[in-house]
C-alpha positions in Angstrom: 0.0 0.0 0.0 1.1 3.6 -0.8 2.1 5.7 2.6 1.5 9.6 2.7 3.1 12.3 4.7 0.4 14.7 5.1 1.7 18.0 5.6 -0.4 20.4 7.6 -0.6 23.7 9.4 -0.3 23.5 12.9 -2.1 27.0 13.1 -5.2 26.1 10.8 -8.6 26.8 12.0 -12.0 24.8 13.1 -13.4 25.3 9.4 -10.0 24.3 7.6 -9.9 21.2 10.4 -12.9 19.6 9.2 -11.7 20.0 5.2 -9.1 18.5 6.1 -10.1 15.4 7.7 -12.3 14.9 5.0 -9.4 14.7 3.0 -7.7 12.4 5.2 -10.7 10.3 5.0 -10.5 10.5 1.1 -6.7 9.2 1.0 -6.8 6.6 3.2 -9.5 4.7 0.8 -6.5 3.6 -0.8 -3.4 4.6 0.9 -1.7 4.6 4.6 -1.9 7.9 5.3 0.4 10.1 8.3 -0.2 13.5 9.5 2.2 16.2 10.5 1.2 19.5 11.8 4.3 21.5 11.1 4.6 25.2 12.6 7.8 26.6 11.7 10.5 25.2 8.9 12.5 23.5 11.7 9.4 21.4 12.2 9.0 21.4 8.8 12.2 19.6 7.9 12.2 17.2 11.1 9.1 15.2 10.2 10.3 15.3 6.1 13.4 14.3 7.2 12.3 11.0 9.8 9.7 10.0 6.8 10.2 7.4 4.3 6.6 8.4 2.8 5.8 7.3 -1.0 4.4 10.6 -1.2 4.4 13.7 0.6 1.0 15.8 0.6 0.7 19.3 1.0 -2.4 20.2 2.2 -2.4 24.3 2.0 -1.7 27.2 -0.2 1.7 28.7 -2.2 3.2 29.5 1.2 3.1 25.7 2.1 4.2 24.2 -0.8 7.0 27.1 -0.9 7.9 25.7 2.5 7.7 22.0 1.8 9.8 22.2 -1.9 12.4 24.6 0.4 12.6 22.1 2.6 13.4 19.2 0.4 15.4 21.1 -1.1 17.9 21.7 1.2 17.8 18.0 2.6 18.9 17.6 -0.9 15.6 14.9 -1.1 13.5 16.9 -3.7 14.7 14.9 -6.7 13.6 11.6 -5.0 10.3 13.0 -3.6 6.9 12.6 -5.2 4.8 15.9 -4.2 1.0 15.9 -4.0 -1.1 19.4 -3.5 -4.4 19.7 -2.1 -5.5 23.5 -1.9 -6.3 24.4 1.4 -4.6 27.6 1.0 -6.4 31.7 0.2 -5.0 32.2 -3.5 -4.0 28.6 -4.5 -2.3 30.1 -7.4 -0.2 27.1 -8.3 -3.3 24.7 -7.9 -4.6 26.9 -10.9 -1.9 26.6 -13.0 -2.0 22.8 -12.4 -5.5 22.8 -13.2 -6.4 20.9 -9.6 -10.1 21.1 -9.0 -11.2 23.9 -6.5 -12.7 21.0 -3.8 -10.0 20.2 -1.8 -11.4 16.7 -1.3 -12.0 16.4 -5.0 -8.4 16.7 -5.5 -7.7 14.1 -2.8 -10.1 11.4 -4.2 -8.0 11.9 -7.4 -4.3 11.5 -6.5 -4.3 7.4 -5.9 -4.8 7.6 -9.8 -2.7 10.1 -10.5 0.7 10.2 -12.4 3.6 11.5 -11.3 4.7 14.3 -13.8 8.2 16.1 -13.5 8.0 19.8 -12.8 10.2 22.9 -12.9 11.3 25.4 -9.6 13.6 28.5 -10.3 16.8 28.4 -7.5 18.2 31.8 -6.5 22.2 32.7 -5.8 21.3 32.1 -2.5 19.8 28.6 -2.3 15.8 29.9 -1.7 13.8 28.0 -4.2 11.3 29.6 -6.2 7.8 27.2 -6.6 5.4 29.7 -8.3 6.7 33.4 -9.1 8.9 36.0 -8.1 8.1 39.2 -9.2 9.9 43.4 -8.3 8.6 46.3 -8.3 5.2 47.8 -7.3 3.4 44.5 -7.8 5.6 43.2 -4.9 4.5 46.7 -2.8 0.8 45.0 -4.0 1.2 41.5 -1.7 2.6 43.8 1.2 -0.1 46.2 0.8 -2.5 43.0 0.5 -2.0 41.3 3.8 -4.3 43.0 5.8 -7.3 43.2 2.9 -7.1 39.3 2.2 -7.9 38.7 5.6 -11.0 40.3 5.2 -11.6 39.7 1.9 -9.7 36.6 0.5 -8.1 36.4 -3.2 -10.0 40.0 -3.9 -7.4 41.0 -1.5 -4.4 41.6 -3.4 -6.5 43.0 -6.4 -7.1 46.0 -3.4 -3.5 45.9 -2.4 -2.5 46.2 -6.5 -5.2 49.1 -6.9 -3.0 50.8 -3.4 0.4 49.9 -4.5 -0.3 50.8 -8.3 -1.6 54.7 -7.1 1.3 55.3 -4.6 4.3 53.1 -5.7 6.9 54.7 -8.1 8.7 52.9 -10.7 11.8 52.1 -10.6 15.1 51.5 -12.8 16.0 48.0 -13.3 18.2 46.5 -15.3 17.0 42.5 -16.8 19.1 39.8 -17.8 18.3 36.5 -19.3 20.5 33.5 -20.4 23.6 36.8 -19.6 21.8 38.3 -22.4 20.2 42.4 -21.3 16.7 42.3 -23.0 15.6 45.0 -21.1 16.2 47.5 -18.7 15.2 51.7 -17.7 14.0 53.7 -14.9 10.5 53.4 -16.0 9.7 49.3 -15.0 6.6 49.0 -12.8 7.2 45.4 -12.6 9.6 42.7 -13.7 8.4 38.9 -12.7 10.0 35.8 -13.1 8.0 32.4 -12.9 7.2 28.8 -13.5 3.4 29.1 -12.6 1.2 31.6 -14.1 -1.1 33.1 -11.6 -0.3 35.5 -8.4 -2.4 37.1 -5.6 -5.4 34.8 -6.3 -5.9 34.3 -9.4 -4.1 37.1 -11.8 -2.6 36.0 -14.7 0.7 37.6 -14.4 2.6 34.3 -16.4 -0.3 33.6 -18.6 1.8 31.3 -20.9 4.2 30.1 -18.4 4.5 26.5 -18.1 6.2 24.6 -15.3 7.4 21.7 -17.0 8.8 23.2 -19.7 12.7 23.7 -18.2 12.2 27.7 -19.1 11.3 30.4 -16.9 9.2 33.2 -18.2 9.3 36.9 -17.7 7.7 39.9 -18.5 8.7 43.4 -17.3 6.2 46.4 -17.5 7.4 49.8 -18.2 3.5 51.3 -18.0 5.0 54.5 -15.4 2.5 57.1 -16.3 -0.5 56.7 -13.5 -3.2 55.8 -16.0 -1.1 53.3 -18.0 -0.3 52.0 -14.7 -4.4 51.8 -14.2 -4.7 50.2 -17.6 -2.0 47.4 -17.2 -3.4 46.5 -13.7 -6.9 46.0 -15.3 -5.4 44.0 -18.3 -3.3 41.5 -15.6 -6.2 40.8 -14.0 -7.8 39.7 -17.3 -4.7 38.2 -18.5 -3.7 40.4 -21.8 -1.4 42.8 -20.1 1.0 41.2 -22.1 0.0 42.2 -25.2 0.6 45.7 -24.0 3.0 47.7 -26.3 4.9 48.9 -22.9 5.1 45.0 -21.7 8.3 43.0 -22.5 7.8 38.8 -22.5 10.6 36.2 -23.0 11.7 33.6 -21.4 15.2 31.6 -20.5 17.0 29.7 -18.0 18.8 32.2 -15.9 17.5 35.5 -15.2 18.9 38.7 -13.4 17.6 41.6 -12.0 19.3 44.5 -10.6 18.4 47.9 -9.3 18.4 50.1 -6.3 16.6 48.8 -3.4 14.3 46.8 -4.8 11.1 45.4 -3.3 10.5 41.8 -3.8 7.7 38.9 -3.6 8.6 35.2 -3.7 6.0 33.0 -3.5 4.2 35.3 -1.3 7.3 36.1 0.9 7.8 39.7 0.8 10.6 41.9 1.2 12.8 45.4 0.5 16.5 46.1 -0.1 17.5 43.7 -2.7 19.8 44.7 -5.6 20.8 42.3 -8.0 19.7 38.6 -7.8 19.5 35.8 -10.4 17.4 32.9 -10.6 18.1 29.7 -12.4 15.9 27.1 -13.4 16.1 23.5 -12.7 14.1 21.4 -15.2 12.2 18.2 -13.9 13.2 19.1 -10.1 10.4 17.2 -8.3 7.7 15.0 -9.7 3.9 16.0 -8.9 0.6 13.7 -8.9 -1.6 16.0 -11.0 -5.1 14.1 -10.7 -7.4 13.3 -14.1 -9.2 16.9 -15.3 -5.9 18.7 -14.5 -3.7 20.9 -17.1 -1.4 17.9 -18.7 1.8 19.9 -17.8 
């Protein structure tokens, strides 16, 4: 019989409790199933590392699976781990571009049947792994300026923070890099994201055509400073076509730079300020991940 590692928020609530042991009850119609409650990484990486687990489950959002691939990662054990996701999380971004269903114990009936399939994460110079997107600029000001909305208000959330961040951020001069190649660069970028998944803050399209098992990362830098091109490119990444914007810049590679002053920055929802330069490198077929029948056939 398959055995599962279950990988769960300690800090979860009464509503996100019962979810989950319906899931539970869903896996263990076909496989042995463990539970961990992690709380911090350190916990985190104890019960990855004591498990010999077929598969290891995520059951949350980005943040979690962030945590879990990180994790693996640096136990040097991603490459001979087999990943499951069941969205528990606020945005499930990733979920979305893997197509998973939005019933968490949908997903869970699904993955006995599922087939592993190899997917992609982007590595930084410093050893943080990057599962979904990175992105600089005023988009990263957006997730900081969305905590406290998506509390309230979920996914719709971070399209208040973008609306905040997009009326008082500046723009800033960045210079972009990929495969050592400058395809872009200017002190007029709003925002310059790098990714393997395609979605951020709950569901915008920032990646639209990114797709994680395809060894490349993708990128696209907006240069949309004036206030209502700022406005119009906000409204076109929520729909998806900001891409096709005359002041947008797409490509893709396997490495990617990006330097400035004092840049802020979003990882996988992590947020933070100060950074300068920083490349990312992707790793093709890193992990392998049971994608259940109805998802995208990455």
């Amino acid at each position: 019989m398959t055995s599962a590692l279950l990988i769960a928020n300690a800090d979860a609530g009464s509503s996100d409790d019962a979810v989950l042991e319906r899931v539970v009850a869903a896996l263990r119609r076909a496989w042995s199933v463990e539970v961990a409650r992690t709380a911090d990484p350190g916990e985190l990486e104890s019960a990855l590392r004591d498990s010999d687990a077929d598969v290891v489950v995520v059951a949350g959002g980005d943040g979690s699976l962030h945590a879990t691939v990180q994790a693996l990662w640096s136990l040097d054990r991603l490459g001979s781990t087999t990943l499951a996701l069941v969205p528990l999380g606020t945005g499930n971004d990733f979920a979305r571009t893997l197509g998973l269903a939005e019933d968490p114990v949908e997903v869970a009936e699904g993955l006995p049947d599922a087939a592993p399939r190899p997917l992609e994460i982007a590595v930084d110079d410093e050893g943080s792994v990057v599962v979904n997107a990175v992105h600089v600029g005023v988009g990263a000001e957006a997730g900081k300026e969305a905590g406290p909305w998506k509390k309230r208000l979920g996914p719709l959330g971070y399209a208040v923070g973008a609306l905040k961040a997009g009326l008082l951020g500046s723009p800033a001069r960045l210079r972009v890099l990929v495969d050592g190649r400058p395809v872009d660069h200017g002190d007029d970028v709003v925002q310059a994201a790098v990714g393997v998944g395609r979605y951020v803050g709950g569901g915008a399209p920032l990646l639209p055509d990114a797709e994680p098992a395809d060894g490349l990362l993708d990128v696209t830098v907006s240069h949309a400073a004036p206030l209502h091109r700022r406005i119009a490119y906000g409204v076109g990444l929520l729909r998806g076509s900001h891409t096709r914007r005359a002041d947008v810049v797409t490509t893709r590679g396997r490495s990617v730079t990006i330097s400035g002053e004092a840049m802020s920055w979003n990882a996988d929802g992590e947020t933070g300020d100060g950074l300068r330069q920083r490349t990312w490198t992707a790793v093709p077929g890193a992990y392998r991940m049971l994608v259940p029948a109805g998802g995208r056939a990455v």
